[in-house]
KETIFI-43545 format. One line per field, with one value per atom (N, C-alpha, C, O, CB): residue in three letters; chain; residue number from 1; x, y, z; atom name. Coordinates in nm, 4 decimals, always signed. Glycine has a CB too. Layout:
! residues N
type <- ALA_...
mol <- A_...
seq <- NUM_...
u <- X_...
v <- Y_...
w <- Z_...
atom <- CA_...
! end
This chain:
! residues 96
type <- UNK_UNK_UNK_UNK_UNK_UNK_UNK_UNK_UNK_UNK_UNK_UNK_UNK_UNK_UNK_UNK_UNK_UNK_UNK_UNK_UNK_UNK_UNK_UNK_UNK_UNK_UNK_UNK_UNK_UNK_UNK_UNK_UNK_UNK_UNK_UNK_UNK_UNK_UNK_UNK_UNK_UNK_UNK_UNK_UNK_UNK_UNK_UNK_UNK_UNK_UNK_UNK_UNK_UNK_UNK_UNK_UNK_UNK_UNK_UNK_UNK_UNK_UNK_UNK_UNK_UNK_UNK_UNK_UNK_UNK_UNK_UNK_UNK_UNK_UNK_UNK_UNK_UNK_UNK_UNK_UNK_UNK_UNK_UNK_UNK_UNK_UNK_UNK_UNK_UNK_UNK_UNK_UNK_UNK_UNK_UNK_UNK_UNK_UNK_UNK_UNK_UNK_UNK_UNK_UNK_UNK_UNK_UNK_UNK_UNK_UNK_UNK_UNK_UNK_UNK_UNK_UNK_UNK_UNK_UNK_UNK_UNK_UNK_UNK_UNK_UNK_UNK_UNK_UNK_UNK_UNK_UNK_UNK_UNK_UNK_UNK_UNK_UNK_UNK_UNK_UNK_UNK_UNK_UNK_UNK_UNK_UNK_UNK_UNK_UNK_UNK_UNK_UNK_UNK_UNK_UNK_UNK_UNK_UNK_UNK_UNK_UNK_UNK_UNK_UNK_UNK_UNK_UNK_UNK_UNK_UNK_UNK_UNK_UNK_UNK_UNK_UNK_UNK_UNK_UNK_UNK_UNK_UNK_UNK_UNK_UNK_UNK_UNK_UNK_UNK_UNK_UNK_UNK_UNK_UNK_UNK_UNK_UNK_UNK_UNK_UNK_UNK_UNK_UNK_UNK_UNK_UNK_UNK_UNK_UNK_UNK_UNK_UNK_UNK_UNK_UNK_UNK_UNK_UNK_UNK_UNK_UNK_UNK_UNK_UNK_UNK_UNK_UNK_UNK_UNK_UNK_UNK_UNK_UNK_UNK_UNK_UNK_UNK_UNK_UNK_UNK_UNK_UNK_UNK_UNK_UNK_UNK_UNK_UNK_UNK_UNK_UNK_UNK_UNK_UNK_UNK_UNK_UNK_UNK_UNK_UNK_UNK_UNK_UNK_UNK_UNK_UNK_UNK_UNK_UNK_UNK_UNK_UNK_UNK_UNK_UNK_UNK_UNK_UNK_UNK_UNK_UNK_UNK_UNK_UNK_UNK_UNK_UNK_UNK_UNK_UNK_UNK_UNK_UNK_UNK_UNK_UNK_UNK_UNK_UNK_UNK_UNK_UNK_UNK_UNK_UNK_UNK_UNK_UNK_UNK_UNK_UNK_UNK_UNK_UNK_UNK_UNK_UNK_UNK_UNK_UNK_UNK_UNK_UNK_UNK_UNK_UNK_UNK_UNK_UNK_UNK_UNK_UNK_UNK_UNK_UNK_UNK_UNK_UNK_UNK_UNK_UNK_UNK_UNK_UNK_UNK_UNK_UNK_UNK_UNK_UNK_UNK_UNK_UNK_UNK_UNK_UNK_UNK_UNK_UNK_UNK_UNK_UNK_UNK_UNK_UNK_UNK_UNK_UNK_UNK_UNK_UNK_UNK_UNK_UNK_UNK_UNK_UNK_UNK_UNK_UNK_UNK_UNK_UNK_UNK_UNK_UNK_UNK_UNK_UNK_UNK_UNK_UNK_UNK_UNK_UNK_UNK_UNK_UNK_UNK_UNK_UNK_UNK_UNK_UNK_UNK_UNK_UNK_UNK_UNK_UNK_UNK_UNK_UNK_UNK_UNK_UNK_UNK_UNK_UNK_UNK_UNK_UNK_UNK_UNK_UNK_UNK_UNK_UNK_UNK_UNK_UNK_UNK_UNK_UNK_UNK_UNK_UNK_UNK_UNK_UNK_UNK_UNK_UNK_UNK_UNK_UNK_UNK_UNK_UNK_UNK_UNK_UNK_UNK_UNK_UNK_UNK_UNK_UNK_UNK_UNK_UNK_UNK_UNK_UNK_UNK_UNK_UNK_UNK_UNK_UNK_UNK_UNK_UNK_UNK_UNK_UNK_UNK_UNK_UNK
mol <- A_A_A_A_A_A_A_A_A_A_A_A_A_A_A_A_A_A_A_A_A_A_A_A_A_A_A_A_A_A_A_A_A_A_A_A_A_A_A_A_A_A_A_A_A_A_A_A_A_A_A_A_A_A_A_A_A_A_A_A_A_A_A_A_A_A_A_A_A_A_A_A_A_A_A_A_A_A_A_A_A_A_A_A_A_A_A_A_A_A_A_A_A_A_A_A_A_A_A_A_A_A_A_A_A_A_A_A_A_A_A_A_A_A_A_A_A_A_A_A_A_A_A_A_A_A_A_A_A_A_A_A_A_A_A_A_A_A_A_A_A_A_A_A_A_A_A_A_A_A_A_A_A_A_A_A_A_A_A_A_A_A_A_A_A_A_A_A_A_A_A_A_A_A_A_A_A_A_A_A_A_A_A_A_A_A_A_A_A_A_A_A_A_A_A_A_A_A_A_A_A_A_A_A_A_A_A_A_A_A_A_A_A_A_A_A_A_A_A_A_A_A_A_A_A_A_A_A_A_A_A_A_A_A_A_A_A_A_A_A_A_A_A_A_A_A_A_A_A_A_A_A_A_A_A_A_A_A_A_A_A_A_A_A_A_A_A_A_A_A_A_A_A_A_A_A_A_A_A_A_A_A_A_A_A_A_A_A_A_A_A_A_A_A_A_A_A_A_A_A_A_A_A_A_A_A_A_A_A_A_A_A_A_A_A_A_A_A_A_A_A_A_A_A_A_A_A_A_A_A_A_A_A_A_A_A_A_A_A_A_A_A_A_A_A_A_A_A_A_A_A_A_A_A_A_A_A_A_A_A_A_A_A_A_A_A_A_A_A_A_A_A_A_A_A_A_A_A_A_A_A_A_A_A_A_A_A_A_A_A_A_A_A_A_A_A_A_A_A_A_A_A_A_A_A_A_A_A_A_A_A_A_A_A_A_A_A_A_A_A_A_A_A_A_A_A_A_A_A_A_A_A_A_A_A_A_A_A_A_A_A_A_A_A_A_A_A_A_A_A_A_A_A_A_A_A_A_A_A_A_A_A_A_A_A_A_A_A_A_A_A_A_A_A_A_A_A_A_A_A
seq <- 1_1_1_1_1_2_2_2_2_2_3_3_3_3_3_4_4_4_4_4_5_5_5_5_5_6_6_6_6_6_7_7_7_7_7_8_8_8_8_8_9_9_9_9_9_10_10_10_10_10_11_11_11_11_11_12_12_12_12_12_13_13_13_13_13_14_14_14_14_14_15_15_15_15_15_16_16_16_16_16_17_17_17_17_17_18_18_18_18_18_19_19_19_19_19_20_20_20_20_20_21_21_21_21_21_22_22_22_22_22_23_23_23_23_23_24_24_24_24_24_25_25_25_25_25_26_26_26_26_26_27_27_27_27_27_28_28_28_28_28_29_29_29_29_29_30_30_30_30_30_31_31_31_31_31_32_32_32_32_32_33_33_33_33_33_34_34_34_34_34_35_35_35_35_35_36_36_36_36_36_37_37_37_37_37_38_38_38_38_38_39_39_39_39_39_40_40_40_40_40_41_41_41_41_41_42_42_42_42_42_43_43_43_43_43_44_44_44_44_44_45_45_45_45_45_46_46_46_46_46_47_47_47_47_47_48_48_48_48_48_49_49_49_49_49_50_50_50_50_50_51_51_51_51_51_52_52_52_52_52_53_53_53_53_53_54_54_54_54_54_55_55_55_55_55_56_56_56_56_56_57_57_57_57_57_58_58_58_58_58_59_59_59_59_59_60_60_60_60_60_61_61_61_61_61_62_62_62_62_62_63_63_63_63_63_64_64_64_64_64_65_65_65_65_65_66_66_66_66_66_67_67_67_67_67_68_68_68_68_68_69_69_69_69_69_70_70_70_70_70_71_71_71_71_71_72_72_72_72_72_73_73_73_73_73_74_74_74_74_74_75_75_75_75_75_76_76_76_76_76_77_77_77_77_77_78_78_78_78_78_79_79_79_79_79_80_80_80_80_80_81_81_81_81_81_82_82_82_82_82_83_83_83_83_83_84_84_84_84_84_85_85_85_85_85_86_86_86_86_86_87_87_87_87_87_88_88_88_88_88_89_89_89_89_89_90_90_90_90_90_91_91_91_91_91_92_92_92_92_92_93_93_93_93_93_94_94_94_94_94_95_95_95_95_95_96_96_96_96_96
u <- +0.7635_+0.6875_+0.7787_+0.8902_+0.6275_+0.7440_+0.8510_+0.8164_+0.7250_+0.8300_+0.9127_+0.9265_+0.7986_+0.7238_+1.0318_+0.7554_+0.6065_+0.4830_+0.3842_+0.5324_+0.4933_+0.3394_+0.3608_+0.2738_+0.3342_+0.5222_+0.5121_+0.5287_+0.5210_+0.6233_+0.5496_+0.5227_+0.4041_+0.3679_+0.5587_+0.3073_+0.1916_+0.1506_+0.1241_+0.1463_+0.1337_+0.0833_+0.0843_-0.0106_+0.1578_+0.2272_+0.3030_+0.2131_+0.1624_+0.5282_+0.1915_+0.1340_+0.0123_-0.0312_+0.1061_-0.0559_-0.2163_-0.2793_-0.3894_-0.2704_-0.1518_-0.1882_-0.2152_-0.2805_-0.2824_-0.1707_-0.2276_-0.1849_-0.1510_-0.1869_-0.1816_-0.1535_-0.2375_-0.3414_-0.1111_-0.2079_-0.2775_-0.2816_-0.2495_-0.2060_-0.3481_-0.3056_-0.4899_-0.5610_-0.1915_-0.5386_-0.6542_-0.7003_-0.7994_-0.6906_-0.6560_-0.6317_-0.5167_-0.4493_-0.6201_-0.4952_-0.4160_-0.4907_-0.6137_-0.3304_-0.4222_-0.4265_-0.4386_-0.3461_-0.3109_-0.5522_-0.5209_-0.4829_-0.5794_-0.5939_-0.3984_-0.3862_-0.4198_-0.3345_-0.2777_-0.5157_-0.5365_-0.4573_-0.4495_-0.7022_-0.3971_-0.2933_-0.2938_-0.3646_-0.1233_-0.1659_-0.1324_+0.0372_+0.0970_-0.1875_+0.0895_+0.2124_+0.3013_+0.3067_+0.1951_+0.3484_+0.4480_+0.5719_+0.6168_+0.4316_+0.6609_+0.8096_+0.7852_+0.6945_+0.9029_+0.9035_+0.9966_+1.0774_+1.1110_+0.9953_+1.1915_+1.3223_+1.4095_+1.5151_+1.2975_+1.3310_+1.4196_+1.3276_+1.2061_+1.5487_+1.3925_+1.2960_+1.2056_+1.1063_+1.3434_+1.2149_+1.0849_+1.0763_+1.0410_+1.1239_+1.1015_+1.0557_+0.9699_+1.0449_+1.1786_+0.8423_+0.7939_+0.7298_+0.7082_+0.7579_+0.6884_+0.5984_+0.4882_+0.4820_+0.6398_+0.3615_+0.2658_+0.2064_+0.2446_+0.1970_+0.0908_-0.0030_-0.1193_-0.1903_-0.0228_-0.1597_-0.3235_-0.3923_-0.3608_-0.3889_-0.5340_-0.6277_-0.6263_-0.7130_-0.7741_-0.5196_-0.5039_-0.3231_-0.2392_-0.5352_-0.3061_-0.1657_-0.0467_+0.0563_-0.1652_-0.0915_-0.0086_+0.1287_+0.0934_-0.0970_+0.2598_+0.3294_+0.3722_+0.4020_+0.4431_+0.3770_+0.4110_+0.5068_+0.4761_+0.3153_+0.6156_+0.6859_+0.7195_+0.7641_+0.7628_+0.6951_+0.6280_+0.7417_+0.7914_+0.5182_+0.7870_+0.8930_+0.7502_+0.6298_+1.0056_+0.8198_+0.7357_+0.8009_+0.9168_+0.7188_+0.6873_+0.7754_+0.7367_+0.6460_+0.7313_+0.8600_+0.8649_+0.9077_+0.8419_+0.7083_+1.0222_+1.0999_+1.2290_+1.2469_+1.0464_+1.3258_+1.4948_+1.5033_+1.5118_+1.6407_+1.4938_+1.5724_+1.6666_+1.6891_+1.5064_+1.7447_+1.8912_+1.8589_+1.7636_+1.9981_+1.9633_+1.9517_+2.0051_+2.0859_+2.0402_+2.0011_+2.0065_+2.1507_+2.1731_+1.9797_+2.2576_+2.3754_+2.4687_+2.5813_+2.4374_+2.3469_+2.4045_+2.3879_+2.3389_+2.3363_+2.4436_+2.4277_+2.2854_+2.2357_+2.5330_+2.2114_+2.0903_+2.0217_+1.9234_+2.0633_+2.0065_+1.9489_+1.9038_+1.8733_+2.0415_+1.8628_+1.8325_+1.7441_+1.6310_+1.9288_+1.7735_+1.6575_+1.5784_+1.4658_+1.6577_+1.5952_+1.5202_+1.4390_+1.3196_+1.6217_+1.4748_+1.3744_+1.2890_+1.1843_+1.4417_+1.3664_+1.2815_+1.1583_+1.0529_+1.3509_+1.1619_+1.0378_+0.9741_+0.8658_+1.0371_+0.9919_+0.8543_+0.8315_+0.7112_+0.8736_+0.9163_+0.8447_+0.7174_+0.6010_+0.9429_+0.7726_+0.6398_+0.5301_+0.4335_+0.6496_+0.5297_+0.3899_+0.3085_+0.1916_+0.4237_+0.4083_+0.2927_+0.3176_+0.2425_+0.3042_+0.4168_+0.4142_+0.3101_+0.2736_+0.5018_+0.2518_+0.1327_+0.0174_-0.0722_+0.1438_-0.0187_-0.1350_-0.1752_-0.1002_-0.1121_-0.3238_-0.3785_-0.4071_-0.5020_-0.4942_-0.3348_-0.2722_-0.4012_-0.5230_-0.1562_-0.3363_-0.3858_-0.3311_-0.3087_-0.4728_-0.3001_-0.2185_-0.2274_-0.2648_-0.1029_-0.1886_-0.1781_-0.0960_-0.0610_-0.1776_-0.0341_+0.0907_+0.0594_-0.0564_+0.1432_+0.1462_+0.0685_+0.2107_+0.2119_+0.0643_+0.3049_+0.4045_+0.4282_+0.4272_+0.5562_+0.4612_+0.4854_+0.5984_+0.5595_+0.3768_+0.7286_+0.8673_+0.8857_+0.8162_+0.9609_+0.9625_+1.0198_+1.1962_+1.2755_+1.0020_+1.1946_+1.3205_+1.3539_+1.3129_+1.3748_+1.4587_+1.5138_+1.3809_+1.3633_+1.6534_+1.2995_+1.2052_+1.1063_+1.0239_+1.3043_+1.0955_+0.9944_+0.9200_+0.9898_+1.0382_+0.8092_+0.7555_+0.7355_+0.6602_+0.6191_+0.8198_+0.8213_+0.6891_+0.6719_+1.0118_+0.6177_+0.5103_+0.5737_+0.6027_+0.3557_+0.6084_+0.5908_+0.5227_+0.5443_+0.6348
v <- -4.6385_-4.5655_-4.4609_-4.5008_-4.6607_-4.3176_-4.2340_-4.2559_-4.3035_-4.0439_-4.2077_-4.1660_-4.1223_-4.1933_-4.0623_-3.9957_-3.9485_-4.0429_-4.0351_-3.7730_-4.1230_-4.2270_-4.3167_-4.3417_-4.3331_-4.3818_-4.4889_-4.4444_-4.5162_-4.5935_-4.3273_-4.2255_-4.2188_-4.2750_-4.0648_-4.1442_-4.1501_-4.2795_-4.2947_-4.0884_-4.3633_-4.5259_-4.5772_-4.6365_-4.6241_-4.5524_-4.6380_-4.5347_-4.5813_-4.6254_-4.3969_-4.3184_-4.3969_-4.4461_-4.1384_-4.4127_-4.4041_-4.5000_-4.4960_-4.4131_-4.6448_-4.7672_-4.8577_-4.9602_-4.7617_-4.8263_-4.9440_-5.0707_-5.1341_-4.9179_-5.1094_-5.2639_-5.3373_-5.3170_-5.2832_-5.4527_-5.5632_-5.7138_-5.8321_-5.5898_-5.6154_-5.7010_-5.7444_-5.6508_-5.5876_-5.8567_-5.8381_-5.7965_-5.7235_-5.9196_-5.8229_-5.8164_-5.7342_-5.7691_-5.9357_-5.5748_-5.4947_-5.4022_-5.4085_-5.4263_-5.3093_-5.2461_-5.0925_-5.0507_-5.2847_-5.0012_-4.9068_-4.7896_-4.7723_-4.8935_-4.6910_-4.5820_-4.4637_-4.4272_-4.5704_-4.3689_-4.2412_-4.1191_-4.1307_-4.2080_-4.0019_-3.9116_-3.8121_-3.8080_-3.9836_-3.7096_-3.6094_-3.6503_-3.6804_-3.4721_-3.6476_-3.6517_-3.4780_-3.3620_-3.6563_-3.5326_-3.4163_-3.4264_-3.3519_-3.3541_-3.4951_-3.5057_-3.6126_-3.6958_-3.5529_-3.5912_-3.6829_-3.6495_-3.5433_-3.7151_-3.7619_-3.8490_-3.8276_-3.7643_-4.0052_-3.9120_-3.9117_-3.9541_-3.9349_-4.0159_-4.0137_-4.0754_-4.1521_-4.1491_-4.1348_-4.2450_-4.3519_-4.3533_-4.4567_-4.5434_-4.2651_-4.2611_-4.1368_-4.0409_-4.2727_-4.1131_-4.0605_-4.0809_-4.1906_-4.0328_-3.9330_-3.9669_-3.9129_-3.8517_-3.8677_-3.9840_-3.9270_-3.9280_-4.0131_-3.9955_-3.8132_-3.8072_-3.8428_-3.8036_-3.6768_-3.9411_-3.9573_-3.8754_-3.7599_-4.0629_-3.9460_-3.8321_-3.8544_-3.8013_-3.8222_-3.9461_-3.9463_-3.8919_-3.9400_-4.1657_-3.7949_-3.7256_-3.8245_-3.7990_-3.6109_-3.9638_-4.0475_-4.0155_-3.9364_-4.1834_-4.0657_-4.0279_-4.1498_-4.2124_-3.9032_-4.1986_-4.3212_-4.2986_-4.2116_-4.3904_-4.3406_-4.3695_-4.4873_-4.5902_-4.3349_-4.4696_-4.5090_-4.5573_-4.4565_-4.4007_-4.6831_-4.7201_-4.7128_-4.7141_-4.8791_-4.7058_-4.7157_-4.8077_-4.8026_-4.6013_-4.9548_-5.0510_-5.0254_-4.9768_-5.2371_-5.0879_-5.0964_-4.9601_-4.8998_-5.1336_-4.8923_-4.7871_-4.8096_-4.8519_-4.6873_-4.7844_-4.8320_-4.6397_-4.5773_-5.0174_-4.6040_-4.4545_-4.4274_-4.4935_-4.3248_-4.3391_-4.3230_-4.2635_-4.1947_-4.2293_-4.3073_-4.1875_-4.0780_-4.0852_-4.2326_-3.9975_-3.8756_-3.8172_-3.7015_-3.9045_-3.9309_-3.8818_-3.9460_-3.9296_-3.9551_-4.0156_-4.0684_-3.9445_-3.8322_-4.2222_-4.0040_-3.9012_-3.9325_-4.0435_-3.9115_-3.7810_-3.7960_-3.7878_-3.7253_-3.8898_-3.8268_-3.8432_-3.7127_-3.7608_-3.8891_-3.5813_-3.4859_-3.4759_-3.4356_-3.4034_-3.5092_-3.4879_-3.5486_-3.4989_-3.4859_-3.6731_-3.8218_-3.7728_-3.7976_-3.9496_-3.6954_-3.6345_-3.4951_-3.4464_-3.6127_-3.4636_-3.3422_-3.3772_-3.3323_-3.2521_-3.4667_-3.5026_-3.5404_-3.4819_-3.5968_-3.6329_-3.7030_-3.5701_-3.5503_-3.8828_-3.4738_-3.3383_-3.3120_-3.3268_-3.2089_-3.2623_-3.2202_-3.2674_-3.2022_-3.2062_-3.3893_-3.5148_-3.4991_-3.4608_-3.6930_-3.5467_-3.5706_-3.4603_-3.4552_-3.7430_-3.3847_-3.3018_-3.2186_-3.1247_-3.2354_-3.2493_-3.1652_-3.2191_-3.1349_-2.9888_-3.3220_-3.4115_-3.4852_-3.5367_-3.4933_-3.5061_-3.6169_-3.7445_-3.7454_-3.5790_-3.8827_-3.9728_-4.1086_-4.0967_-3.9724_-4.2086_-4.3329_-4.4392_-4.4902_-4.3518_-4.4905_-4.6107_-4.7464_-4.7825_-4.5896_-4.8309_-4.9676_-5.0240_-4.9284_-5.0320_-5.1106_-5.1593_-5.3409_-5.3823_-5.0871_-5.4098_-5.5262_-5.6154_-5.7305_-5.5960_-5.4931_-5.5591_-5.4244_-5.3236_-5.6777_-5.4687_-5.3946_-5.4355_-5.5090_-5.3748_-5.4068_-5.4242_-5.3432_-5.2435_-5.3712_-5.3777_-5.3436_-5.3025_-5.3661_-5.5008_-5.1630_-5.1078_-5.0038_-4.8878_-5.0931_-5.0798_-5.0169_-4.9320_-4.8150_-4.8973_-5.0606_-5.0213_-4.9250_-4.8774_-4.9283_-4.8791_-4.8244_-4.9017_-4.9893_-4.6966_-4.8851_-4.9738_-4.8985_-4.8021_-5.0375_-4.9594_-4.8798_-4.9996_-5.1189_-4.8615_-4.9124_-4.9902_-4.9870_-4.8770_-4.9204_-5.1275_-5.1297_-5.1622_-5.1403_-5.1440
w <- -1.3345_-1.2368_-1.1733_-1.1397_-1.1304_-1.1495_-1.0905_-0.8997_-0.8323_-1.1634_-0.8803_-0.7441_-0.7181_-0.6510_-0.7153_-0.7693_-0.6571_-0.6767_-0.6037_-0.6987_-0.7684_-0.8166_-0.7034_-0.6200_-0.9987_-0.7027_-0.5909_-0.4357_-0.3360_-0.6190_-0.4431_-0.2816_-0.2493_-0.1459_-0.2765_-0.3341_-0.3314_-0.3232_-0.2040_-0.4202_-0.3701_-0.3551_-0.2408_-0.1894_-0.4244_-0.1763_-0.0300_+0.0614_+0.1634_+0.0030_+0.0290_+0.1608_+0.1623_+0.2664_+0.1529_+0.0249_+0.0137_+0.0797_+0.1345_-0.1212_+0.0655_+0.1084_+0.0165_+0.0361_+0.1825_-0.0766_-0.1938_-0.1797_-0.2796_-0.3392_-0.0920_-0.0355_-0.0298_+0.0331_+0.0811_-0.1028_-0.1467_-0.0378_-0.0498_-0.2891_+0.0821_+0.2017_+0.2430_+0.2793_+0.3500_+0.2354_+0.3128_+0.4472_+0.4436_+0.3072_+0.5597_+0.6893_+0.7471_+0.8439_+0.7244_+0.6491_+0.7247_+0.8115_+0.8126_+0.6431_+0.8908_+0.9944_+0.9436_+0.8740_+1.0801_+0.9752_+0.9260_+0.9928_+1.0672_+0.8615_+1.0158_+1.0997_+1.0594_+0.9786_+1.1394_+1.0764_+0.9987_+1.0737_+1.1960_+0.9876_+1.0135_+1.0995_+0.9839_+0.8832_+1.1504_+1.0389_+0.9789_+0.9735_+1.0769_+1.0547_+0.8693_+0.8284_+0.9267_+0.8859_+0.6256_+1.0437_+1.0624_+1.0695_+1.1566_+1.1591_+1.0081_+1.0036_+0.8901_+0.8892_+1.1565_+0.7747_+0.7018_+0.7087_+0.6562_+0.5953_+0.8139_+0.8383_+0.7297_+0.7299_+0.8503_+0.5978_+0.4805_+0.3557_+0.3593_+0.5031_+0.2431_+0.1417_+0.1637_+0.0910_+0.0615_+0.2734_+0.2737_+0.4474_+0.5042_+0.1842_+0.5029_+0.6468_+0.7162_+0.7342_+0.7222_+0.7573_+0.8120_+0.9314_+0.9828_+0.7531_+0.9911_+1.1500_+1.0631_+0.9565_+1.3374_+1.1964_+1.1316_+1.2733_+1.3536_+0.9979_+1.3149_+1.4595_+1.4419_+1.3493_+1.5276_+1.5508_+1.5222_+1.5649_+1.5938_+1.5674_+1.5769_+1.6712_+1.7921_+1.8614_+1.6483_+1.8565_+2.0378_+2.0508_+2.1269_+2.1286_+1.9642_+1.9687_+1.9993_+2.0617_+2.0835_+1.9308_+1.9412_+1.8114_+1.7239_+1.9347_+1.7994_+1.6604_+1.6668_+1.7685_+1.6369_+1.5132_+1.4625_+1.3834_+1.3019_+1.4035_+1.3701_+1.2705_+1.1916_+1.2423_+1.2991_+1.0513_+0.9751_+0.8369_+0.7868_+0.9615_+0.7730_+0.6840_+0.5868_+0.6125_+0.7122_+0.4799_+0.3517_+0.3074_+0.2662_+0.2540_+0.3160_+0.1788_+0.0100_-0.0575_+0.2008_-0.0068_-0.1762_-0.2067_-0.2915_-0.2619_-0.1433_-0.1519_-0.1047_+0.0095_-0.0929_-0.1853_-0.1238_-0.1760_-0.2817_-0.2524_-0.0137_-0.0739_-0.0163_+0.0851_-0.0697_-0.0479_+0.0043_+0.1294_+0.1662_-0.0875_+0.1873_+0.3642_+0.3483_+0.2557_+0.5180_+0.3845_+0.4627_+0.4323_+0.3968_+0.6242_+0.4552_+0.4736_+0.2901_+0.2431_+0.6540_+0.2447_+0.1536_+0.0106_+0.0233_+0.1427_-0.1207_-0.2273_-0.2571_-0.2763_-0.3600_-0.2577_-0.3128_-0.2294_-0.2694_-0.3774_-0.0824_+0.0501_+0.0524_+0.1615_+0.1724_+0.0448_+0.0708_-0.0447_-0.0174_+0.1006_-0.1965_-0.2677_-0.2527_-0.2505_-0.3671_-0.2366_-0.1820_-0.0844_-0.1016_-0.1120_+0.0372_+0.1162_+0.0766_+0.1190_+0.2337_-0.0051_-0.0440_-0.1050_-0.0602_-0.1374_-0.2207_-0.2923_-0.1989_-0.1951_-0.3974_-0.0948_-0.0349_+0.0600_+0.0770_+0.0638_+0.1263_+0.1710_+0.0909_+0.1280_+0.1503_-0.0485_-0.1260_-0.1443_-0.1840_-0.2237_-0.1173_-0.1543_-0.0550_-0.0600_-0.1567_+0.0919_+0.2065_+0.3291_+0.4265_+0.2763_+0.3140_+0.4210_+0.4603_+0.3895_+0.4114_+0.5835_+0.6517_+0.5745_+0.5793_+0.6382_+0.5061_+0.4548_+0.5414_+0.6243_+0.3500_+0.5363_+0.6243_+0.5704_+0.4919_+0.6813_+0.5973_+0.5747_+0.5611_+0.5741_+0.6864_+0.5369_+0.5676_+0.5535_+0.4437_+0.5224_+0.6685_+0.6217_+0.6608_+0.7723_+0.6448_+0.5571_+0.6016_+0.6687_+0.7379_+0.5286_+0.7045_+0.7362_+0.7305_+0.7260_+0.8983_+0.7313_+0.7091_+0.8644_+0.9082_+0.4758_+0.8999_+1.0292_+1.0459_+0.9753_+1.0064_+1.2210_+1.3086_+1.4021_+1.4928_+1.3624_+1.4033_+1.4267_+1.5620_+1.5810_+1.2996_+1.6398_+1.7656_+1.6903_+1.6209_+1.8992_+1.7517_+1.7868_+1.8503_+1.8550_+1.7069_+1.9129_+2.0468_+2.1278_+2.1617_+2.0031_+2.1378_+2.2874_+2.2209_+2.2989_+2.4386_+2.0689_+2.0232_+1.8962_+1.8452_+1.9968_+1.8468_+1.7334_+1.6037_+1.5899_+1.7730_+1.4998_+1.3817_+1.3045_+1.3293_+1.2963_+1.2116_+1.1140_+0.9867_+0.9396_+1.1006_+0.9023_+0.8063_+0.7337_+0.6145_+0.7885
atom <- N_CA_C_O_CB_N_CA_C_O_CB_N_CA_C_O_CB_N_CA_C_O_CB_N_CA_C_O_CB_N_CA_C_O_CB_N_CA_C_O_CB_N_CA_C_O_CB_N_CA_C_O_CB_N_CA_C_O_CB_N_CA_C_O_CB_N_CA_C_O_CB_N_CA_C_O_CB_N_CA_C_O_CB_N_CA_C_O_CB_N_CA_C_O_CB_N_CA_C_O_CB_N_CA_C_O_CB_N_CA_C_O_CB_N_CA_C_O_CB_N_CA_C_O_CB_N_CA_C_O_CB_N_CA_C_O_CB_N_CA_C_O_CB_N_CA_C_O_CB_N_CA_C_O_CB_N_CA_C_O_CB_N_CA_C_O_CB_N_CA_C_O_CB_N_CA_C_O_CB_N_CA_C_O_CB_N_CA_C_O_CB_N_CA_C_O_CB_N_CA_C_O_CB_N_CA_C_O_CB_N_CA_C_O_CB_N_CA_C_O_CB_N_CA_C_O_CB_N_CA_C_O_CB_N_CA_C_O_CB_N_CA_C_O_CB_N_CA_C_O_CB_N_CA_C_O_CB_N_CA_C_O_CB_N_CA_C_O_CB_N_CA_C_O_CB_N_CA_C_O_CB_N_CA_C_O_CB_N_CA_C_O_CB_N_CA_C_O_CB_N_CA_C_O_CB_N_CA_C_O_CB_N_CA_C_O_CB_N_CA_C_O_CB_N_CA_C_O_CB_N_CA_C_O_CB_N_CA_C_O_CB_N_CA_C_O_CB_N_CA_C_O_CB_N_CA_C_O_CB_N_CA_C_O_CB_N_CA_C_O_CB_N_CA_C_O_CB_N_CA_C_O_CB_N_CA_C_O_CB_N_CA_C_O_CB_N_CA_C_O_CB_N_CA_C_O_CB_N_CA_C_O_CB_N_CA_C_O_CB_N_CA_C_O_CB_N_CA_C_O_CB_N_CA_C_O_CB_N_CA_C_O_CB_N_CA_C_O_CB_N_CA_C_O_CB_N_CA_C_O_CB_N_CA_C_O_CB_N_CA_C_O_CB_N_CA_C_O_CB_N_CA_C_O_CB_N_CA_C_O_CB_N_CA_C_O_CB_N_CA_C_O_CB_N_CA_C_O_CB_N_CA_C_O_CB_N_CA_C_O_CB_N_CA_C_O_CB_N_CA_C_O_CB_N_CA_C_O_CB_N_CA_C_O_CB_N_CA_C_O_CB_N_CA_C_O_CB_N_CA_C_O_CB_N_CA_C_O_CB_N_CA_C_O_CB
! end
């Protein structure tokens, strides 16, 4: 499976969760390969881990292409997502 099938997948939600949570938004920032914000319709921003993605960070080798591709996929798209947990850090809540 390449990179954009399982980008696309993790944005789309293809989670095989019965009882997940869904958030609908606009993708306006990717962080890096598997991290984005996204805004709802109460100008709330979520930031958002994509599981079933180990991408490099930012500062690591590759971390910039790693973010570039998922730029191209979902940047400025209107989203949908599942999450099946919702994590506390440092006093803010990331969805995975």
């Amino acid at each position: 499976m390449t990179f954009k099938t399982a980008a696309t997948m993790l944005v789309l939600c293809l989670v095989f969760q019965v009882q997940a949570d869904t958030l609908l938004g606009k993708v306006i920032n990717v962080a890096d390969g598997d991290t984005i914000t996204i805004l709802d319709d109460t100008n709330t921003q979520h930031k958002i881990r994509l599981t079933g993605i180990d991408a490099p960070e930012k500062r690591q080798a590759f971390g910039d292409v790693s973010k570039q591709s998922l730029v191209k996929q979902v940047a400025g798209q209107s989203v949908a997502v599942e999450w099946v947990k919702s994590v506390a850090i440092n006093s803010s809540r990331k969805r995975h």
